[in-house]
C-alpha positions as CSV (number, residue, x, y, z in Angstrom):
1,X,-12.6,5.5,4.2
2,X,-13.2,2.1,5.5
3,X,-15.7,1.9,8.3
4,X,-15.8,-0.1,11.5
5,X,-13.1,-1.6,13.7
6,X,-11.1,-1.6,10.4
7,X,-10.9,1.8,9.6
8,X,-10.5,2.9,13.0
9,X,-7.6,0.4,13.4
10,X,-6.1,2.2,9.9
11,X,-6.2,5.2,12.1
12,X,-4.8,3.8,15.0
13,X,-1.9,2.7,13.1
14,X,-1.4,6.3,11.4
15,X,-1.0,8.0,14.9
16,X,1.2,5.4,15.8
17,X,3.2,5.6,12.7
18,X,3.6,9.4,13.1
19,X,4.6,9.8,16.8
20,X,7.1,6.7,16.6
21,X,8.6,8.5,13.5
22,X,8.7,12.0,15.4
23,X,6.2,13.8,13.0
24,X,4.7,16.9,13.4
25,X,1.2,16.2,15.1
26,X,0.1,19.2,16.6
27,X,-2.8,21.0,14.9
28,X,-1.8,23.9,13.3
29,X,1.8,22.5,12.6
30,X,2.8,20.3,9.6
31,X,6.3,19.4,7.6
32,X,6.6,21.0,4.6
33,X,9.0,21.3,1.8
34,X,10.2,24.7,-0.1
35,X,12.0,24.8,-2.8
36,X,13.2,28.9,-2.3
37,X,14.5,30.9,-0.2
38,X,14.9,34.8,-0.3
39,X,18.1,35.4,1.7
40,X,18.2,39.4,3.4
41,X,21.4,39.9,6.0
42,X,20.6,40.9,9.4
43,X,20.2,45.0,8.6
44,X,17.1,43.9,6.1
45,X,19.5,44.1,2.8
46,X,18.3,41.7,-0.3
47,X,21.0,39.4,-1.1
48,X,19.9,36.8,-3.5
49,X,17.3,34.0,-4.4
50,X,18.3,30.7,-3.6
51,X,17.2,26.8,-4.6
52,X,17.0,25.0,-1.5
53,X,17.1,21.0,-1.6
54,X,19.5,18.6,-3.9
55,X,20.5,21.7,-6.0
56,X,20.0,21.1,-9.8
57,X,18.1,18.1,-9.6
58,X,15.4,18.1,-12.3
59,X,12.9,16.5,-9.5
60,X,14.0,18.5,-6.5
61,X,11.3,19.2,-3.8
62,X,13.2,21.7,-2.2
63,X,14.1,21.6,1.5
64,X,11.7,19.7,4.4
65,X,11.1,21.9,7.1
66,X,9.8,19.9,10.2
67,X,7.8,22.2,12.0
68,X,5.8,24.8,9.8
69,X,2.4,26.8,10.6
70,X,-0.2,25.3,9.0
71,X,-4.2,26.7,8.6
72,X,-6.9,23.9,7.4
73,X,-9.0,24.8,4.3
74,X,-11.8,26.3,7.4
75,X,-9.4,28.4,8.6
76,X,-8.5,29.9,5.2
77,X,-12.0,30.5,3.5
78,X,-14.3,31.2,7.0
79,X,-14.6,35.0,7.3
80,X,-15.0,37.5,5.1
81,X,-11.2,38.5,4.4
82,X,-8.9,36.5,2.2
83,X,-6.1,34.7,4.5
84,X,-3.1,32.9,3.4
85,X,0.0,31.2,5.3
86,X,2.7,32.3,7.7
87,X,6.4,32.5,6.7
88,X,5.6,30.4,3.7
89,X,3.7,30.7,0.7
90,X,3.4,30.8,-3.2
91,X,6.0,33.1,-4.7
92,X,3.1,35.0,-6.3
93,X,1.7,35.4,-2.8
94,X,5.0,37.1,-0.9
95,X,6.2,38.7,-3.5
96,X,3.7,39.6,-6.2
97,X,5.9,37.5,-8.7
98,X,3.9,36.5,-11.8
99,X,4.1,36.8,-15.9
100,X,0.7,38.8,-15.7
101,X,-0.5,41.6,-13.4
102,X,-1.6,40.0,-10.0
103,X,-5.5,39.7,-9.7
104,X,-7.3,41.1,-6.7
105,X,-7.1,38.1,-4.7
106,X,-3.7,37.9,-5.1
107,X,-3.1,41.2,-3.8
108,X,-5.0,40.7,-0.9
109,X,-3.1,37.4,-0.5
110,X,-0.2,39.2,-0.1
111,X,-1.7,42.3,2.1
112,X,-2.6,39.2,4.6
113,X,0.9,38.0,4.2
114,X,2.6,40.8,5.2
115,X,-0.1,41.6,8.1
116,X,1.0,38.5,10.1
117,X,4.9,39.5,9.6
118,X,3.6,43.0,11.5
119,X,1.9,40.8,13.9
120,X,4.3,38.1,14.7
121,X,7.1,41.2,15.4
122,X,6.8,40.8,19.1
123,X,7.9,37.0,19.1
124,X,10.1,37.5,16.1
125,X,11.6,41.2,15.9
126,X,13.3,40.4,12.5
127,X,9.8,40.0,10.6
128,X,9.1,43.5,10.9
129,X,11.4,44.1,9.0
130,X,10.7,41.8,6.7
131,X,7.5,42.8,6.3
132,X,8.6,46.3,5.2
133,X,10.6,45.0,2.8
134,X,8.1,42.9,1.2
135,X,5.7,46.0,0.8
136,X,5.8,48.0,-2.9
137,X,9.5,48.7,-2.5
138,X,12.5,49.1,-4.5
139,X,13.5,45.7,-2.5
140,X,10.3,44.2,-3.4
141,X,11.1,45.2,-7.5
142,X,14.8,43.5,-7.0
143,X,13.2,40.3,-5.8
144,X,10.6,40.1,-8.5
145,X,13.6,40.8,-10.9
146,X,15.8,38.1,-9.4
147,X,13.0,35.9,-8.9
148,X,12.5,36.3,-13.3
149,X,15.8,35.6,-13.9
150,X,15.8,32.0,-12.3
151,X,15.2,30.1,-16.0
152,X,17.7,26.8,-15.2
153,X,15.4,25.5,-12.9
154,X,13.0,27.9,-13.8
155,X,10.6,29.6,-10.8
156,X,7.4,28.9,-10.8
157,X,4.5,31.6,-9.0
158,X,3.2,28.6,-7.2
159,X,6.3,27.4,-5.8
160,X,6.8,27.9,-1.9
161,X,8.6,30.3,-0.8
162,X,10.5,31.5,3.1
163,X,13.3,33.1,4.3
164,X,16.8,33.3,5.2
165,X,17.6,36.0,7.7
166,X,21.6,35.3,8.0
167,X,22.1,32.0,8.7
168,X,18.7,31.5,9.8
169,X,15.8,30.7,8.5
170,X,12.7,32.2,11.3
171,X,10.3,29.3,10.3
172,X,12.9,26.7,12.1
173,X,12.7,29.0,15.1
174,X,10.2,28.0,18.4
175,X,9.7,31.9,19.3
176,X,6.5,32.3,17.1
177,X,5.3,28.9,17.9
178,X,3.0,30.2,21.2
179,X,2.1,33.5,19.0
180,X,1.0,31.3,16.3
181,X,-1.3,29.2,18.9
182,X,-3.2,32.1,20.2
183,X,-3.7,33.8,16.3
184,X,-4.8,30.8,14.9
185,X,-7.2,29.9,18.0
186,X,-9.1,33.2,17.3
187,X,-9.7,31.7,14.1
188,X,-11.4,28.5,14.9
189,X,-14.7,27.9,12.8
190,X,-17.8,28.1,15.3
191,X,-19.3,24.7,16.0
192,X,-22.8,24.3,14.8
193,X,-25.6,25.7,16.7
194,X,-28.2,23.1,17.8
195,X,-30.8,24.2,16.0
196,X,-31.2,24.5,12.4
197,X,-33.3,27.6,11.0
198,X,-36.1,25.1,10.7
199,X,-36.3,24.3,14.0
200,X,-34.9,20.9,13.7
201,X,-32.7,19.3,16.4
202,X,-29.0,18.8,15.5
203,X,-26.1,16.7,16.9
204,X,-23.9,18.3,19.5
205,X,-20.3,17.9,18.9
206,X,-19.6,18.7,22.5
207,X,-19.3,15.2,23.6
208,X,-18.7,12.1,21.4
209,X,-15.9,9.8,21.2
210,X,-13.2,10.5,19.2
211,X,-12.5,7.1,16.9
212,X,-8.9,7.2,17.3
213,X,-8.4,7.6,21.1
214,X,-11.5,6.7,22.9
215,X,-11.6,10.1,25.0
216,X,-14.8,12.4,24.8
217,X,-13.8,15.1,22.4
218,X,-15.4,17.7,21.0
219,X,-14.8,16.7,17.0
220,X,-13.1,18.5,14.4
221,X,-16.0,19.2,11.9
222,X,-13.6,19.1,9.0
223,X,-10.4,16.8,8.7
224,X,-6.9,17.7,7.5
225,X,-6.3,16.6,3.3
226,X,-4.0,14.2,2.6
227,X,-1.0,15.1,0.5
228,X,0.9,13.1,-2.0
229,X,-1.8,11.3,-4.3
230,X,-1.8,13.9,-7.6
231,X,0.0,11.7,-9.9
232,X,-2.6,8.9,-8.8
233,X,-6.1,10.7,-9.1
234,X,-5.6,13.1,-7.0
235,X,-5.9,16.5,-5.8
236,X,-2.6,18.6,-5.8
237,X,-3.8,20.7,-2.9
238,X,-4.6,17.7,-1.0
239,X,-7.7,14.8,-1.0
240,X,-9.6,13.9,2.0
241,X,-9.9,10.7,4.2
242,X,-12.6,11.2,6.1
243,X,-15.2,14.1,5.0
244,X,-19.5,13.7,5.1
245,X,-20.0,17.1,2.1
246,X,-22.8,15.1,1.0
247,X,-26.1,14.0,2.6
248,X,-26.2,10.7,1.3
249,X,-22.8,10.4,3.9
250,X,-24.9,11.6,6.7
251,X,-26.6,9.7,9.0
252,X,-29.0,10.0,12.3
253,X,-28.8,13.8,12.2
254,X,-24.9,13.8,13.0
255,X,-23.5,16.7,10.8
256,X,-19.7,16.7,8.4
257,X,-17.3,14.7,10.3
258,X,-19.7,13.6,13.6
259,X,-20.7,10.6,11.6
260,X,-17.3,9.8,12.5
261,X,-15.6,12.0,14.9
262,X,-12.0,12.6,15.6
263,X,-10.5,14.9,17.4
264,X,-8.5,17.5,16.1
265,X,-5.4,16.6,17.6
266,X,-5.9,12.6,16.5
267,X,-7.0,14.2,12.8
268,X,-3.5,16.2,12.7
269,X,-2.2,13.2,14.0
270,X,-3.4,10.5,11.5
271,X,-2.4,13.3,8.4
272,X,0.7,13.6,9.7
273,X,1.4,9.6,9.8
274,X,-0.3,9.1,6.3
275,X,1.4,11.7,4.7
276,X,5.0,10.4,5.7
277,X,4.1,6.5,4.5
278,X,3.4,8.2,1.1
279,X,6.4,10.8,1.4
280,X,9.3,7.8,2.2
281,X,7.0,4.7,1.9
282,X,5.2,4.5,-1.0
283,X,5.1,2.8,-4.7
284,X,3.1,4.2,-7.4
285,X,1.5,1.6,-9.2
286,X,-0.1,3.0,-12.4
287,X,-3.0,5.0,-11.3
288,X,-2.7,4.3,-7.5
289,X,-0.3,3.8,-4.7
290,X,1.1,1.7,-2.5
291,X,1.8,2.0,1.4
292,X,3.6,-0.5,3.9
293,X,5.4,-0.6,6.7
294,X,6.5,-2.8,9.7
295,X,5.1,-3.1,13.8
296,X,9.0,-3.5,14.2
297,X,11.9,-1.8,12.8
298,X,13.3,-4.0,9.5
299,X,16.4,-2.9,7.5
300,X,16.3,-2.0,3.9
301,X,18.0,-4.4,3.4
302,X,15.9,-7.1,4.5
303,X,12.3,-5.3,3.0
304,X,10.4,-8.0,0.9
305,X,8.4,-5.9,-0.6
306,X,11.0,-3.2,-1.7
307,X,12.6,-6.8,-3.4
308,X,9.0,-7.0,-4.8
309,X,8.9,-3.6,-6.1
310,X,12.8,-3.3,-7.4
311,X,14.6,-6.3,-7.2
312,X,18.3,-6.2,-6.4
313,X,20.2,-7.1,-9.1
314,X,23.9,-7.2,-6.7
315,X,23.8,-11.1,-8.2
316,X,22.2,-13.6,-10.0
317,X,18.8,-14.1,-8.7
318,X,19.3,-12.2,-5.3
319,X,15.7,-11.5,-4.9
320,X,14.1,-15.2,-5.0
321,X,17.7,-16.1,-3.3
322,X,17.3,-13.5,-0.4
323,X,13.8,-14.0,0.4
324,X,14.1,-17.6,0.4
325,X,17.3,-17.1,2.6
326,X,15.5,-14.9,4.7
327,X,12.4,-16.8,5.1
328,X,14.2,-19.9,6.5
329,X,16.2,-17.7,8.5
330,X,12.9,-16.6,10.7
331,X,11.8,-19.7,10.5
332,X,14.7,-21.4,11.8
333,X,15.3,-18.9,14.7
334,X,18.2,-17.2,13.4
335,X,16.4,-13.6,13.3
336,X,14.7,-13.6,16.2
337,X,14.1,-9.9,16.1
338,X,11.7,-10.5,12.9
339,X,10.2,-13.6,13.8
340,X,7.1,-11.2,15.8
341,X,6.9,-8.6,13.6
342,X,3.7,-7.2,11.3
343,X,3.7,-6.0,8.2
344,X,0.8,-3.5,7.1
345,X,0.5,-2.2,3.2
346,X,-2.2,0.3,1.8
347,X,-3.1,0.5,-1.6
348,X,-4.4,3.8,-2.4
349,X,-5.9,6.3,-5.3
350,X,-7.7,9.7,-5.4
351,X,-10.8,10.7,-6.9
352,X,-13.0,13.5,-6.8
353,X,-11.0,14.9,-3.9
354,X,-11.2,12.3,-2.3
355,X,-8.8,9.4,-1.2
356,X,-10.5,5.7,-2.2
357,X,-8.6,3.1,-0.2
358,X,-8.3,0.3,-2.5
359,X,-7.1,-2.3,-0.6
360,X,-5.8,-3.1,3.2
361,X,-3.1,-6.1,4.3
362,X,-2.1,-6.8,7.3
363,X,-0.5,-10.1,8.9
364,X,3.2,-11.9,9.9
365,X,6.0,-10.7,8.7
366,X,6.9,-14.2,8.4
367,X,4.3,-15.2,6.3
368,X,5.1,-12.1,3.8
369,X,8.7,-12.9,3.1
370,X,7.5,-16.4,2.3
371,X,5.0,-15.4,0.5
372,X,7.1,-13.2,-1.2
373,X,10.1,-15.8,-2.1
374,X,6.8,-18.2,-3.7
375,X,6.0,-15.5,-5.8
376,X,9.9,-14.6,-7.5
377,X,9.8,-19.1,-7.5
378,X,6.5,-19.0,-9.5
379,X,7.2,-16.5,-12.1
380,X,11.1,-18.0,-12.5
381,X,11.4,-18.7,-16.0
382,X,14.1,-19.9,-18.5
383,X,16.0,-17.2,-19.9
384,X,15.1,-16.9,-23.6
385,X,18.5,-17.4,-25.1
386,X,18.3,-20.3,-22.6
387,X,21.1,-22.1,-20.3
388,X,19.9,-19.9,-17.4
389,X,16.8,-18.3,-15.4
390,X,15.7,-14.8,-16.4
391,X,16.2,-12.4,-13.9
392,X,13.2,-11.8,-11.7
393,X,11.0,-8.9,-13.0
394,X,9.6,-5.9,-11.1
395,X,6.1,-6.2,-10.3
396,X,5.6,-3.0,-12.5
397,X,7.0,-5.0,-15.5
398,X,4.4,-8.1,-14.2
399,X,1.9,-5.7,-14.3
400,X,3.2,-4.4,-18.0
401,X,3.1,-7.7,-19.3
402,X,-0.5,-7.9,-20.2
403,X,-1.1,-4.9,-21.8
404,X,0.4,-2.5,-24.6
405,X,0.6,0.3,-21.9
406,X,0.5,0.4,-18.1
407,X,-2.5,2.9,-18.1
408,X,-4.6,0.5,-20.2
409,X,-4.9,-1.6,-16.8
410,X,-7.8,-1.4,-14.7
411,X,-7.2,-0.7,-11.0
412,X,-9.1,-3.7,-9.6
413,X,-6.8,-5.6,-11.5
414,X,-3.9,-3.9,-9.6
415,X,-4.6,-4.7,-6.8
416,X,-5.7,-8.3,-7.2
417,X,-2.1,-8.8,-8.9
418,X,-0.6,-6.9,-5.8
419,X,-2.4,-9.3,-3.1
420,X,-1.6,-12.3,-5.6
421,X,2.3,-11.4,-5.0
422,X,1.7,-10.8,-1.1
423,X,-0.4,-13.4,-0.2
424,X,0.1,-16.2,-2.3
425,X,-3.5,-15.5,-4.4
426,X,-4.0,-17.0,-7.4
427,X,-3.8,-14.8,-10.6
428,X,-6.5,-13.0,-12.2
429,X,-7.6,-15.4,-15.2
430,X,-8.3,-12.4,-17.3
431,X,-4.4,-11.5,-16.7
432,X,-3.6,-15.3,-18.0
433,X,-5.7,-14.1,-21.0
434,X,-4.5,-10.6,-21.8
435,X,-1.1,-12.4,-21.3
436,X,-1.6,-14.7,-23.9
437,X,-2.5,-12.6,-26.0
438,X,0.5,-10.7,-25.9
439,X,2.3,-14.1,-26.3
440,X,0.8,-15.1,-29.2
441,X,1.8,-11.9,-30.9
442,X,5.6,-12.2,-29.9
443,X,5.5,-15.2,-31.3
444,X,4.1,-14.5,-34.8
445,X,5.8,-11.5,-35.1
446,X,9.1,-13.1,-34.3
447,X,9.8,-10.8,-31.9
448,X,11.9,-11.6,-28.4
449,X,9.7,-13.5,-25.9
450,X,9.1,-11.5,-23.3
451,X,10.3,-13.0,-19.9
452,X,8.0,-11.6,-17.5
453,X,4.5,-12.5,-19.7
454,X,6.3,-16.6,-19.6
455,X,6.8,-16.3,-16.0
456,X,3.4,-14.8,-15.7
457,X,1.4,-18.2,-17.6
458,X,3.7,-20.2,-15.2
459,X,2.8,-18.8,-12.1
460,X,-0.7,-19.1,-13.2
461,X,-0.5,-22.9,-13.6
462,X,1.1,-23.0,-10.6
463,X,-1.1,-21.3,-8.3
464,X,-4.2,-22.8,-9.6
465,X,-2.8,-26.2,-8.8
466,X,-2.1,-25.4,-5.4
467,X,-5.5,-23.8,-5.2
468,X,-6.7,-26.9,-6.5
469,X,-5.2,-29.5,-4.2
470,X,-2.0,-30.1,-6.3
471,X,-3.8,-32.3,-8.6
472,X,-4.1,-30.7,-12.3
473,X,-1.4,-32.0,-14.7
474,X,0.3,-28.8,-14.4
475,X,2.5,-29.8,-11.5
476,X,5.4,-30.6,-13.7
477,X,5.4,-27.1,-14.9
478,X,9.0,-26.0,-14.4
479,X,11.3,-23.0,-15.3
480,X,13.3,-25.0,-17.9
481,X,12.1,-27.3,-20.6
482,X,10.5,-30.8,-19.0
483,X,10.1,-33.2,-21.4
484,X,8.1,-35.7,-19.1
485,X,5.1,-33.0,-19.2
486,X,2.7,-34.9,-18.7
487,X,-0.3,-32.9,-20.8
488,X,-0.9,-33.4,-24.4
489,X,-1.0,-29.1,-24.8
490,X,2.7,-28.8,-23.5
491,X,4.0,-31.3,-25.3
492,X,2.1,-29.6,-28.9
493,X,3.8,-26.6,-28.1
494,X,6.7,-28.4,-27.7
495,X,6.4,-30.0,-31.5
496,X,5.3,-27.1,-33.1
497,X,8.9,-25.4,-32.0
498,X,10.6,-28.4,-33.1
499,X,8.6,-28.6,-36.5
500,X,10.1,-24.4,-36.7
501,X,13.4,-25.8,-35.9
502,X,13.9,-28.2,-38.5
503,X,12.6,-25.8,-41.1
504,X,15.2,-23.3,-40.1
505,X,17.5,-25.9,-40.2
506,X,17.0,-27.0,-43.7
507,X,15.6,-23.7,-45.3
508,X,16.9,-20.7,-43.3
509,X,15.2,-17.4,-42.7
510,X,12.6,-17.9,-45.0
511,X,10.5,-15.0,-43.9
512,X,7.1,-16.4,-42.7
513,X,7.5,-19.9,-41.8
514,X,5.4,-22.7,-40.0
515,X,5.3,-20.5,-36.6
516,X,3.9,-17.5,-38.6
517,X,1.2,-19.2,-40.7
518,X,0.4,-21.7,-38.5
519,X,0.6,-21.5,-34.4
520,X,-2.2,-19.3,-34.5
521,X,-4.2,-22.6,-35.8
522,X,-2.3,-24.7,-34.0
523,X,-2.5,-23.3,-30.6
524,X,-6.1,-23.5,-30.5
525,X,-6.7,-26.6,-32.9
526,X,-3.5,-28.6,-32.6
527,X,-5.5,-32.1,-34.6
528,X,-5.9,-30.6,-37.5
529,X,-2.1,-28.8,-37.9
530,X,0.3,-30.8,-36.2
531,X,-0.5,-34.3,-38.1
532,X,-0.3,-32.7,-41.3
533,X,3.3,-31.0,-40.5
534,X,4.8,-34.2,-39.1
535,X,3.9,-36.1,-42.4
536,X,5.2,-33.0,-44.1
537,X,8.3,-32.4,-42.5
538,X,9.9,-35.6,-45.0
539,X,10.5,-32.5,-47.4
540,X,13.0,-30.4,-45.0
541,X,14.7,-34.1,-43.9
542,X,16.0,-34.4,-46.8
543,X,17.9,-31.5,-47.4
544,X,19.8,-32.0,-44.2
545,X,22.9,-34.2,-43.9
546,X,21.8,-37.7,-42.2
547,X,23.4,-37.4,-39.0
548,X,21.7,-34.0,-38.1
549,X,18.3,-35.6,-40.0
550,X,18.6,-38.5,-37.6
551,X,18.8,-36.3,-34.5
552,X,16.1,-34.4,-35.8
553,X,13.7,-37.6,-36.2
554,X,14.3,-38.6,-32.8
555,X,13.4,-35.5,-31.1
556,X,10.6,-35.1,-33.3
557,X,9.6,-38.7,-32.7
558,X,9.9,-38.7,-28.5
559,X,7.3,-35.6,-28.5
560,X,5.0,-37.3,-31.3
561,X,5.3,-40.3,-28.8
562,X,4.7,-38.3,-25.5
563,X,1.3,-36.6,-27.3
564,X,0.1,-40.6,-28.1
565,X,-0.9,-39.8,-32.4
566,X,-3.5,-38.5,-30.8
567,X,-2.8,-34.4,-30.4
568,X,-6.2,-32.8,-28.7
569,X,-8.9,-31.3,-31.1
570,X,-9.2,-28.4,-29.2
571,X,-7.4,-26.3,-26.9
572,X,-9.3,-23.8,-23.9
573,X,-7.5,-20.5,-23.0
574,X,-5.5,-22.5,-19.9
575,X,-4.5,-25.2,-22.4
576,X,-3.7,-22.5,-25.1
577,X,-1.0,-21.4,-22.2
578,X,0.5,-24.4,-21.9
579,X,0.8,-24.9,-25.9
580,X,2.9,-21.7,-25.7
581,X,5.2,-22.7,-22.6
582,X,6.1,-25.6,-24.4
583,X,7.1,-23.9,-27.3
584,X,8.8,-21.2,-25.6
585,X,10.9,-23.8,-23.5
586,X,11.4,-25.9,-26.6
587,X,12.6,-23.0,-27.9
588,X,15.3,-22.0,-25.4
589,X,16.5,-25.1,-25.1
590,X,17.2,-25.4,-28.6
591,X,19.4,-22.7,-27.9
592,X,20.8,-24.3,-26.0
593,X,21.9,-27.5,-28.2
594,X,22.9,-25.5,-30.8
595,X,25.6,-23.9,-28.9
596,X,26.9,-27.4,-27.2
597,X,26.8,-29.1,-31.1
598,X,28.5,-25.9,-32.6
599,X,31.6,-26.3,-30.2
């Protein structure tokens, strides 16, 4: 967790988030989703098992109860009997369901269980009857019996479970709600005494002030996990924000969560806001996740960052076209509602149990959807089959670009990639390189040039000349072929694809040709390659006819001219990039002329 007027801010914004939204905040309460439901008719008769949720969807989370009781991992494990939830559990819990005999705990999981049906029976008459029903029963065999014979989707023994009781399901009903205040009150850990065994004095958490609201509270020693993070390092029962298990997290004799105290009621609060960004607002990006949302309400529709994440494909281009249209649009005065809005975006990951906040944005909403229309104008590139732009990639296949798989990348380099598309950051140079690399192998392999790894090495030029002052020789750097390039590495790039042209030309599909045994070489030490294929390139001349030899000579001739006889001896990494933009646009455009001379 981030410290200082940051984090608390983070905070701030999490409460906000959840009561704006109508979340559950109240300790003791939380949303949660079930995915079962055992269905008995108002006399207590067992009717059937049923799939709650988008029924027969593979990914199906089952249905999102608002309002559900909730105990914190203190509340389960402090005393000396085992506890579980009410009204919804594991199906292994509330009904003993499981491939192998259930173990002890289990058992008692389930004694516990149907204990707080008995109890609840004055708020909720219908759960005693429940509860009967759940105890070793002939009803209790026909539910384990149905529950086996759900194979298509299949029913797992950790999959929640509730109830139907007609048409009603109890756990959307208010009448247990005060019930379930008072029972879980009674089971509040005891705040530390303030005296050690050793005699040593130890904080009060009578009287501090909370982080989140200011007020003199009386801290909640242990903080509410955070859901939604297992397929990005973390736990599947939940990691924690804000938690001091450690000494080395402790400071000035302030114990667990004093060293940073919130309320309960701003903990619940701040869990309940998280969890619904990373329920309906969140992107997984390899091994972590991102967050955002806006001050102000803004449409779908007009979200840059969804564009950055999945961009529309309604038409041609609609991403960079919409954000550029949008942008000016603010700008201008025409969407006044947008022109005062914040945007906020989180990156997150787990580890350990814990959450790790990765990175934290905030700023103009403005500002973002320009930002975001530069980055879709950087990475444009010329389609390889050429006469038109490549559709604008997905950050994720950015990301995928510079390495043979997505989990091969580093999350630092995530996140720098992510605040290079938000905030107009240069690119990682190490992603130029990987890129390259990848390049270079597309190339010698002959395989199809992969648009997002070009647009990539543009965008790279590009935002290093802008970081520069605008004055590197790259500022001619456009999504089509430029034949005015003004460096020497372009234009090599260029003649090596023409060279591989007029071979083809003459020859055919000759297996490996000049691109395979030689770019390598000439990419990194054009002097000593290109010279020799120009004075070499008299041989594959001759076996065209003269007209297309003529055009051939000139094009050759205009690059040879453009590099001055005098191609570089070496080439850096950056200059290696530009040697392969120039053949790759060379190369598109020759696409190009072939399809205007063949008509």
């Amino acid at each position: 967790m981030k410290s200082g007027r940051e984090g608390t801010q983070m905070l701030e914004l999490f409460v906000n988030y959840a009561q704006e939204h109508g979340l559950e905040t109240e300790p003791g309460f939380k949303s949660k989703w079930v995915r079962w439901a055992i269905c008995f008719d108002a006399q207590g008769n067992f009717l059937d098992l049923v799939e709650l949720g988008d029924v027969g969807s593979k990914n199906n989370p089952g249905q999102m109860f608002p309002k559900c009781p909730d105990l914190s991992q203190p509340e389960l494990t402090s005393g000396k009997e085992t506890r579980c939830h009410f009204l919804i559990e594991a199906a292994e819990v509330v009904a003993l369901y499981g491939k192998e005999e259930p173990t002890q705990k289990t058992r008692e999981k389930h004694d516990y269980f149907i204990g707080l049906l008995r109890q609840a029976k004055a708020a909720v008459p219908e759960l005693a009857l429940l509860s009967e029903k759940l105890a070793p029963s002939e009803t209790l065999d026909a539910i384990q019996r149905r529950m086996a014979q759900k194979t298509q989707p299949k029913l797992k023994p950790t999959d929640k479970v509730t109830f139907r009781v007609g048409p009603v399901f109890p756990v959307e009903s208010d009448a247990w709600h005060d019930w379930w205040r008072s029972f879980r009150s009674r089971l509040a850990p005891k705040a530390p005494s303030a005296e050690d065994p050793n005699g040593t004095a130890r904080s009060s958490l009578s009287t501090m002030r909370c982080f989140v609201s200011g007020a003199a509270v009386s801290p909640a020693p242990t903080h509410p996990k955070i859901e939604g993070l297992a397929d990005a390092g973390g736990q599947p029962s939940g990691s924690s924000l804000i938690g001091f298990d450690k000494e080395s997290f402790t400071s000035y004799g302030l114990d667990q969560s004093a060293n940073a105290a919130v309320s309960e009621e701003a903990a619940a609060a701040y869990r309940a806001g998280l969890n619904g960004l990373l329920r309906t607002h969140s992107t997984r990006l390899v091994g972590a996740k991102v967050v955002h949302w806006f001050k102000g309400r803004v449409p779908q529709e007009d979200d840059p960052l969804a564009w950055l994440q999945a961009p529309p494909e309604i038409e041609e281009l609609s991403a960079q076209k919409r954000a550029r249209d949008l942008w000016n649009a603010v700008r201008d005065g025409g969407r006044p509602e947008l022109s005062d809005n914040v945007y906020y975006a989180l990156t997150l990951s787990g580890s350990g149990g814990r959450v790790m906040i990765r990175d934290w944005m905030q700023g103009r909403f403005e500002t973002l959807v320009g930002n975001i229309a530069v980055w879709f104008e950087d990475l444009s590139i010329t389609h390889r089959d050429g006469g038109k732009l490549a559709s604008p990639p997905k950050f994720l296949a950015v990301l995928g670009a510079t390495v043979r798989a997505l989990e091969d990348l580093a999350s630092p380099l995530i996140a720098k990639l992510w605040r290079s598309a938000t905030r107009d950051e240069p690119i990682p140079y190490s992603m130029l390189a990987q890129a390259l690399l990848r390049v270079r192998g597309d190339f010698l392999q002959n395989h199809p040039p992969n648009h997002a790894r070009m647009g990539l090495i543009k965008a790279y030029h590009l935002r290093k000349q802008r970081q520069d002052g605008g004055e590197l020789m790259t500022a001619d750097l456009y999504p089509f072929l430029n034949e005015q390039h003004p460096h020497p590495a372009y234009q090599c790039g260029r003649l090596m694809a023409a060279m591989a042209a007029l071979q083809h030309a003459a020859l055919g599909d000759v297996g490996a040709g000049i691109v395979q045994r030689y770019y390598a070489a000439a990419s990194s030490t054009p002097a000593l390659v290109l010279g020799r294929l120009v004075r070499t390139s008299q041989f594959h001349l001759n076996k065209l006819d003269p007209g297309l030899a003529h055009w051939f000579e000139d094009r050759i001739a205009g690059i040879w001219g453009r590099i001055k006889d005098n191609p570089p001896r070496t080439l850096n990494l950056e200059e290696q990039s530009l040697f392969a933009m120039g053949y790759y646009q060379q190369l598109a455009q020759r696409l190009v002329t072939n399809q205007i001379r063949s008509k």
